[in-house]
N, C-alpha and C positions, 0 to 999 in steps of 0.2 A: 506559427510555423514550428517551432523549438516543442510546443504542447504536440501539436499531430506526432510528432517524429517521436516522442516520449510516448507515445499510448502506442502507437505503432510497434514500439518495442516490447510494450508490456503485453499489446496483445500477442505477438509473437514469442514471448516467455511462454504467458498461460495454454498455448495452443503446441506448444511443441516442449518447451523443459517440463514444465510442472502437469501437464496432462499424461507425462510417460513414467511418473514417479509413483512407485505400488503402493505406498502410504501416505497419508499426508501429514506437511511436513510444518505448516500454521499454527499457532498454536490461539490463533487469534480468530474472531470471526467477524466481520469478514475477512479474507484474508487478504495477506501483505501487499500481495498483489493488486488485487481490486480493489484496496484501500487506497492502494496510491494513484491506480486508473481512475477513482472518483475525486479522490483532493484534486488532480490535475483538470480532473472536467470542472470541477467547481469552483477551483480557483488559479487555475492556470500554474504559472511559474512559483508561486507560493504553496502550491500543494505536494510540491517537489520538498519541501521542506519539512511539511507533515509524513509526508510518506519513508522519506529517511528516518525522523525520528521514531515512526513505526518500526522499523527497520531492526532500528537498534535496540529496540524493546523487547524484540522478539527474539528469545534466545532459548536457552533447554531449561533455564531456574526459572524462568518468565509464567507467572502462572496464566496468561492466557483469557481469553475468554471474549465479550461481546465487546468490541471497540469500535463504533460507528465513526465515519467520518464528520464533523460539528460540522453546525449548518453555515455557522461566521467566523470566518479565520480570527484567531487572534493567537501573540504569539506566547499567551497561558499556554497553548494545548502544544506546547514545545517542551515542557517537561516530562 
C-alpha cells in the first residue's frame, strides 16, 4: 500500500515537475527518479533507502554517469 502510493508520486513528479524542466537536471542515468521508481518495484520499502541515497549522490561535484539499480539489496550499495 505505502509502495503504490510512493510510485504514484513518483509518477506524478516525472509526468508534471521534471517533464516541464528545459534541461536536464540528472546527472545520473538512469535517473533519480526512475532509479528510485525501480528500487521500490524491486524491492519495496527497502528501495526507499537506496533511492535516497541516490538522492544524495546526486549533486553539481557528483560526477555522474551509469548507476543501475543492483539486482540484490544489500546494505553495501548504501554507500
Amino acid at each position: 500500500m505505502i509502495s503504490r502510493c510512493l510510485i504514484a508520486m513518483i509518477r506524478f513528479y516525472q509526468k508534471t515537475i521534471s517533464a516541464r524542466r528545459p534541461f536536464r537536471v540528472c546527472r545520473f542515468e538512469p535517473t533519480c527518479s526512475a532509479y528510485m521508481l525501480t528500487a521500490i518495484q524491486r524491492f519495496g520499502l527497502k528501495g526507499v533507502l537506496l533511492g535516497i541515497n541516490r538522492l544524495l549522490r546526486c549533486h553539481p561535484f557528483a560526477k555522474g554517469g551509469y548507476d543501475p539499480v543492483p539486482q540484490k539489496f544489500t546494505f553495501h550499495h548504501l554507500r
